[in-house]
N, C-alpha and C positions, 0 to 999 in steps of 0.2 A: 483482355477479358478471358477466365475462365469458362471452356465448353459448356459446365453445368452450369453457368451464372443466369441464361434464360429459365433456367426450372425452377431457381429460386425465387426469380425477378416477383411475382406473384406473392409467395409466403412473406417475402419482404413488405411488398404494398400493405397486405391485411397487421402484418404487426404493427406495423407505420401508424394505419390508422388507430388500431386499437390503442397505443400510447400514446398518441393525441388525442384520444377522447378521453381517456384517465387522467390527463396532464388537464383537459378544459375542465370538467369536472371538479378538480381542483380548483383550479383560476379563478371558477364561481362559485365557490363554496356550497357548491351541491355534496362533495364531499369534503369531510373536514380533517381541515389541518389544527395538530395543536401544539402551542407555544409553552413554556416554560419561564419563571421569572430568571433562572439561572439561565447567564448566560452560554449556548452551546454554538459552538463552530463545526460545519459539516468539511470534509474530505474525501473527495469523489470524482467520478470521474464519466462521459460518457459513454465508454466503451467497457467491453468486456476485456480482462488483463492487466497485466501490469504497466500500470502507467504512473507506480512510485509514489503512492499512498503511503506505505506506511513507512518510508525515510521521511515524508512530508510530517506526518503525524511526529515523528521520534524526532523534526527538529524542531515544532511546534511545544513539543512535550520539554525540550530543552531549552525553549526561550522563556515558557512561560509557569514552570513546575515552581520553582523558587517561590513566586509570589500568588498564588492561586493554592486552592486544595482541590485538585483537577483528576478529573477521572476521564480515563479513554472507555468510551464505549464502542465495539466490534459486534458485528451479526456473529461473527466467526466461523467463516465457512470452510466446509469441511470436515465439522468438527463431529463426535458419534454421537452427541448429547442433541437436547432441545434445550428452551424457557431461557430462562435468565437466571446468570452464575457471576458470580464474582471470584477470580482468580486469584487461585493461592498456592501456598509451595505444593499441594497434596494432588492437582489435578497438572495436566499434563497436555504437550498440542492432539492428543486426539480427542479429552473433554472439553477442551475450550478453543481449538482454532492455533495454527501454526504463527500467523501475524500476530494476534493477543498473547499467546504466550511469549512469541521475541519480545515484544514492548517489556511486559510485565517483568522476564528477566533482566532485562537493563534499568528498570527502572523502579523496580518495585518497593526501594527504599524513598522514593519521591513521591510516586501515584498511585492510587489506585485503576485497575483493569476490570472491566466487566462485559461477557457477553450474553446478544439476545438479537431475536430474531424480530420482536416487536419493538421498537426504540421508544415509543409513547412511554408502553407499560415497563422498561425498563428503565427508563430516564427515572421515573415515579419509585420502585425499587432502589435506584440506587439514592436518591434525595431522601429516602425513609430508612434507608441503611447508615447514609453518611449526610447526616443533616447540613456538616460546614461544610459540604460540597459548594464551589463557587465559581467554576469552569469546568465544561464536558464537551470533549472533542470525538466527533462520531467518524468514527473510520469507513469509508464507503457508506453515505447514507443521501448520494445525491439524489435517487431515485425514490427514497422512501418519504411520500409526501404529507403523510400524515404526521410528520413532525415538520413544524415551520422553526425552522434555525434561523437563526440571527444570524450568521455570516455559511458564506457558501465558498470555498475553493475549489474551481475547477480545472481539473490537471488533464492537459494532454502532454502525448509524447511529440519529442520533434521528429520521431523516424514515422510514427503513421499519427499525425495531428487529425482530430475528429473532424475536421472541413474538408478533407480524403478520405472520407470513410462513408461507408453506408450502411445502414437497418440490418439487423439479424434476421435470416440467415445469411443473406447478400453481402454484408460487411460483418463490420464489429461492435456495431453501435446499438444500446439497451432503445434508445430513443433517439423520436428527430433532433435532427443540431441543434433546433432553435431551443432546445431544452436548457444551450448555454444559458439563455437568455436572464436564467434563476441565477449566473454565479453573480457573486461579488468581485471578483478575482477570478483570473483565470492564469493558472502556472504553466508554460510549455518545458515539461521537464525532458529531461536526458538530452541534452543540447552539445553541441561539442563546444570547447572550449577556445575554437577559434571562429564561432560563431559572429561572423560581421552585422553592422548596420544596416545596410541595405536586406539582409535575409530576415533579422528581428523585425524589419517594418515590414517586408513580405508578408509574415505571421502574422502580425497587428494587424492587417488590411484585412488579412482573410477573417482572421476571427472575426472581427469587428461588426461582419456580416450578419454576426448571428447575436451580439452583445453588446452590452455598453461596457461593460466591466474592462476594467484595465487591463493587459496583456503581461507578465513580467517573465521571467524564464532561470530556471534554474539547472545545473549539471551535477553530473555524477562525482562524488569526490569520493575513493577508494581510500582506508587505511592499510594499517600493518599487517599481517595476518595473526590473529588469537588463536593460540591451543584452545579445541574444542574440548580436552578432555584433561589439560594441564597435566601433562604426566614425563613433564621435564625435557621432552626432545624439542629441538630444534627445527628450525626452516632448513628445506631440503632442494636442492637446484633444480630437481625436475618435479612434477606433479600430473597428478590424475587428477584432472577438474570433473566435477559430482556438481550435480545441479537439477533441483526441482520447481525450478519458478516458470512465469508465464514466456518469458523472455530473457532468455542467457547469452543473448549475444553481445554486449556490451561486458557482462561477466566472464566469457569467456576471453571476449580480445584482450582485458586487464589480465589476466591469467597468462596469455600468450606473452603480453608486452612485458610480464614481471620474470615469466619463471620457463623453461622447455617442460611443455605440455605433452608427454607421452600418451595419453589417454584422454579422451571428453565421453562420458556417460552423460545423456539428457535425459533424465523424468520428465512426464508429466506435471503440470503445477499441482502443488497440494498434495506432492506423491508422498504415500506410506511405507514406510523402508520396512522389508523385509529381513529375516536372518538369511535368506540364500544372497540376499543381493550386499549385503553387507559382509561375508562371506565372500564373494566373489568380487569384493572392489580391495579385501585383503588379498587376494590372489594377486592380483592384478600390482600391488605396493610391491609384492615382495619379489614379481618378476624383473625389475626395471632398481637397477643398483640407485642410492640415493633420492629414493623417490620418496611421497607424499602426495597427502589426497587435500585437496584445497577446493573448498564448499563453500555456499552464502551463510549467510546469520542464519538465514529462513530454515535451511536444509539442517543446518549446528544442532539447531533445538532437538529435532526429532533424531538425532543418532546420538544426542548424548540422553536417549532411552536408558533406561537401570540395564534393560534384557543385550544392549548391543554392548554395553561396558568390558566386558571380559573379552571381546570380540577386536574391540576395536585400541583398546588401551596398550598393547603393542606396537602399532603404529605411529607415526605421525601425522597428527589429521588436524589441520587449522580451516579457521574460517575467516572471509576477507570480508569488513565491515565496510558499510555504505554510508554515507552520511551526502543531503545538499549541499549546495553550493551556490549563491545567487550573486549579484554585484552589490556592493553597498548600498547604492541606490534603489534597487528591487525590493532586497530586505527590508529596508526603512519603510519603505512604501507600506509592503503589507505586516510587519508590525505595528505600526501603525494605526492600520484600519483597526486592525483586531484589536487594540488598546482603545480603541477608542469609541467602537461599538463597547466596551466592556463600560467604560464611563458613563456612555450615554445611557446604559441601560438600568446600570448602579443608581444614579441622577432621576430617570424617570418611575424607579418606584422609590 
């Protein structure tokens, strides 16, 4: 226990309650939730951080792009704007949010991307923009309950699972546990890959405590490294790991395990790159013979800025893509569900 944990113990109890009166409020339609005939899947989480939203969303976006006209809707946080925007080549992660803009780069010959911070009035926006919209996946929208979704996934991490955790400020949790209670699904993501039987059922017990939803779990599956700025160089044996996310430790020991890590720089999540700082992580390449800077997806977007390009196009600066990983069996499962709320919903109107 942290010293200060008794001064929070207090601010914790009163949030506690006040999100279980918002949560009841809901439950009795004292306050209203509202539904869509399109069907939409939410991606969320109960804690504050990363707990691998949007690789969920970007493998969601890859099972189901093909056969859908599907749009990702993001709050996009972060971002310097307000209202509801749909992304396009002209705006960039500080108008629309660092996560919506990754998507949208990868994907933007498949789907459309939009954010807003009211999901109701956005969902309505983009169905009046793009009429044959026919699937819309909400990135972080567990907590916004004035939209009732038709499927709910809810992601914990296996290094701090939301059954370990507690109320902000005390822990990291938006709300009480029993808020699982909403998912359809529950993913325990970042899982190690020699994750045994007996530790999956450990999980499944504890969850279970607070849900009925079925437990499945997924792992980190790292690619090749991509030039962020394709300007012909090569992978370099050592590297300066650059990193702005909630949680880099996973990203960094992939970095260790691939390449000699001369340097780790950590941002802040959602950090905005500067030119001095960008500037001094080219100091940094050019002190260290055979080096290179190797960054996430998230971090790629915001330094292939137009303003950092003459800066950083000297270098060699990749970025190492993320993609899940689930068992056959897991996967099946929750495609499944998802296909099959989409049927039943197509069917009942």
């Amino acid at each position: 226990m942290r010293w200060y944990d008794p001064l929070l113990y207090p601010l914790s109890l009163c949030y506690d309650a006040v999100t279980k009166v918002r949560n009841r409020m809901f439950d009795l339609d004292i306050k209203k939730s509202h539904n869509f005939e399109v069907p939409n899947i939410v991606v969320g989480n109960l804690n504050v951080g990363g707990s691998g939203k949007t690789p969920m969303v970007e493998f969601l976006v890859e099972q189901f792009a093909e056969k859908h006209q599907l749009v990702v809707l993001s709050r996009g946080y972060g971002r310097k704007t307000s209202g509801f925007l749909m992304v396009n080549e002209n705006l960039g992660p500080l108008e629309v949010g660092d996560e919506p803009f990754q998507i949208f780069s990868k994907f933007k010959e498949k789907i459309q991307v939009a954010v807003g911070e009211k999901r109701v009035s956005a969902i309505a926006s983009i169905l009046k923009n793009y009429p044959d919209t026919d699937l819309i996946l909400l990135d972080d929208a567990f907590q916004h309950r004035y939209l009732k979704a038709d499927f709910y996934i809810l992601l914990t991490t296996y290094q701090k699972p939301f059954f370990d955790d507690q109320v902000l400020p005390l822990g990291r949790l938006r709300e009480s546990k029993m808020g699982a209670s909403r998912a359809d699904v529950v993913v325990v993501t970042k899982c190690p890959s020699d994750m045994g039987a007996t530790e999956r059922n450990s999980y499944k017990n504890r969850i279970a405590e607070f849900t009925s939803a079925k437990t499945i779990f997924s792992m980190i599956q790292y690619g090749e490294p991509i030039s962020v700025l394709e300007n012909g160089i090569h992978v370099k044996p050592k590297a300066i790991v650059v990193s702005g996310i909630a949680n880099d430790s996973l990203f960094v020991q992939e970095c260790e395990r691939r390449f000699e890590v001369v340097e780790k720089i950590n941002y802040k999540d959602h950090h905005e790159y500067k030119v001095s700082e960008v500037k001094h992580i080219i100091g940094l390449v050019a002190s260290h013979k055979d080096c290179m800077v190797i960054t996430t997806e998230k971090d790629a977007v915001k330094l292939k800025k137009p303003s950092f390009h003459d800066y950083l196009v000297e270098i060699p600066i990749f970025a190492l893509p993320i993609k899940i990983k689930m068992t056959e069996k897991d996967q099946k499962y929750l495609l499944s569900q998802i296909s099959n709320m989409i049927a039943e919903k197509a069917y009942r109107l």
